[in-house]
N, C-alpha and C positions, 0 to 999 in steps of 0.2 A: 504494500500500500504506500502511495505518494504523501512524502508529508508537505503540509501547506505554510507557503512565505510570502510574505510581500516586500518588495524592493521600491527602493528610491529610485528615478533616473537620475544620473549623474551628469552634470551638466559641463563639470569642469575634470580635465582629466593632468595627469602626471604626478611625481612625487609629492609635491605639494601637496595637494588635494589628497590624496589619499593621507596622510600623514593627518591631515584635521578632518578626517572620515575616520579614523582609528581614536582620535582624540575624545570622538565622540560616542565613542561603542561602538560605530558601522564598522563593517567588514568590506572592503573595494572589491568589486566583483565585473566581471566580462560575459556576456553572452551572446554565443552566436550560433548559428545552425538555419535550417531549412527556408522557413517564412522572412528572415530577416533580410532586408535589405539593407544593413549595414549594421554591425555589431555595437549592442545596447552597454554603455556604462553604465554600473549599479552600485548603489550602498546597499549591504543586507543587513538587518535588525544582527547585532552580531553574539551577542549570548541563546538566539532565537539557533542562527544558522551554524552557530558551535554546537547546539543538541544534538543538530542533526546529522552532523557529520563525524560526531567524535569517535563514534562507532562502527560507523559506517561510510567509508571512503567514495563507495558507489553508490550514496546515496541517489532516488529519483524522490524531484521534488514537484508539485504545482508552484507554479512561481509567479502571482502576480505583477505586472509592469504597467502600471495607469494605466488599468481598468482591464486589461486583456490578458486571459490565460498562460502560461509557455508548462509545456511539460520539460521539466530541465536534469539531464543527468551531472553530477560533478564532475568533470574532468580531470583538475587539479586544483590540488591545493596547494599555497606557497607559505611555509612556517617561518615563524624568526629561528634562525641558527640555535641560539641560546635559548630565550626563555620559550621556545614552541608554539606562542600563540600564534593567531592566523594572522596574515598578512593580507593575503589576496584569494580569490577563488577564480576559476576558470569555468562558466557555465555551459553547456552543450543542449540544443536543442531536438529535442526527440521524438519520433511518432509512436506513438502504441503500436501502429502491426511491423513497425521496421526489428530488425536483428542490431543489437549494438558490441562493440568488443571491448571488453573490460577484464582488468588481471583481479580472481578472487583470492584473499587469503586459505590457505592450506593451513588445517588445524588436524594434530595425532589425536588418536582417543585410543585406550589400552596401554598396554605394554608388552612388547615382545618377548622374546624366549627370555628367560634366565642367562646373564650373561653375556649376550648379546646388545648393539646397538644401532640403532633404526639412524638411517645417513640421509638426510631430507637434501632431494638436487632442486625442488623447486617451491619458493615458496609462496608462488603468487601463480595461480594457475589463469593462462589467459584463455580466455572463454569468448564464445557467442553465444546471445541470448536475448527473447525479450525485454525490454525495458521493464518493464514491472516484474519480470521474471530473474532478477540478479540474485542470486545470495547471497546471504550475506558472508558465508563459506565455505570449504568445499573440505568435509570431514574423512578420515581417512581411519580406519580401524586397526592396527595393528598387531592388536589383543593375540599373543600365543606364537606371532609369527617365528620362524624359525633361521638360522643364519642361513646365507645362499639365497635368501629367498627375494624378490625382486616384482617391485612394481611396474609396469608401462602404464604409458598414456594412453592406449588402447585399452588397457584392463580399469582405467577407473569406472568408479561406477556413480555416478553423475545424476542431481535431480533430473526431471523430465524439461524437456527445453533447452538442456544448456550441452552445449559441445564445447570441447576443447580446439584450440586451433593449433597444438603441439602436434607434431608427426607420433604415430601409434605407439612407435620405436622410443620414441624419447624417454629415460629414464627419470622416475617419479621420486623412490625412494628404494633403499636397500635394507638390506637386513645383514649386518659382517658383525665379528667378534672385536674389539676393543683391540688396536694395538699395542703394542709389547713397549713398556718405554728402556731404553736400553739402562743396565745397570749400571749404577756407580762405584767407580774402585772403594775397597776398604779405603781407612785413613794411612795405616803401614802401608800399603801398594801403590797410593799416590806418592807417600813423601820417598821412597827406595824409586821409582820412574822419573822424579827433581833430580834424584843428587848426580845421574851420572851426569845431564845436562848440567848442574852447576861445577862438575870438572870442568868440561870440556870448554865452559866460559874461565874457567881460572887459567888454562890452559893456552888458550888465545892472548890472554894479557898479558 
């Protein structure tokens, strides 16, 4: 389900302006996609559009703009380096019966054999799928799995709707044993491995 926003247009755009749109709690926002005839400036209510996204990166939103509907998915976000908050959003505009591509996060449930440990190669699975049909992740069970054992992206197994755009082939995750960190000399076997190198320096001088 689409959650509901309404946006400012923005009338003035660059550093500046957004900088006293953040001053003020908005969030500077971009949208563009199908019906537009040239890409909308926005401030978004920004403790409203931080609910909506904190969770959910693929958020799909209705997005008021003076007076007229957009069904809008996120694009991107832009974080401050440091303190994380939002800086900017990137809007996308979308139709209910079109296909959109977006990377969902990959989450484990279970745990594997004993001893073993689960090598995650992708953690953002990129997908096609309805706009109202995105998940919010793409769960993967691992519960008992055994070492050797081995995911493709042909074998996940996917809500209804959504495809992967990875090749079949592409490896998902593994299943191998931990490896081996190599040992450390005793403390006798390091200091007798020093001395002859400290001859051979007395030796030189």
């Amino acid at each position: 389900m689409a959650a509901k926003l309404t946006a400012q247009l923005r009338e003035e755009t660059g550093k500046g302006a957004a900088r006293r749109a953040r001053r003020l709690g908005l969030i500077p926002a971009v949208l563009y996609g199908h019906t537009l005839e040239k890409n909308l400036h926005l401030n978004l209510p920004g403790h409203e559009a931080f609910l909506i996204v904190k969770d959910n990166p693929n958020a799909i939103i209705n997005l008021e703009v003076d007076g007229k509907s957009h069904l809008v998915l996120i694009k991107e976000i832009q974080r401050h380096p440091v303190r994380r908050d939002i800086l900017h959003i990137d809007l996308l505009e979308v139709r209910r019966d079109e296909k959109v591509e977006v990377e969902v996060p990959v989450v484990l449930v279970g745990e594997s054999a004993p001893g073993t440990v689960v090598n995650l190669e992708v953690f953002h699975l990129p997908v096609e799928v309805s706009p109202l049909e995105i998940p919010e992740e793409i769960s993967i069970n691992v519960e008992g799995w055994e070492e050797g054992r081995v995911l493709y992206a042909r074998d996940l197994e996917l809500p209804a709707g959504v495809i992967t755009t990875l090749d079949g082939d592409h490896d998902i995750l593994s299943i191998t044993l931990p490896e081996e960190m190599p040992e450390e000399p005793a403390a006798g076997e390091a200091e007798s491995a020093a001395e002859p190198a400290k001859e051979d320096a007395a030796e030189e001088e």
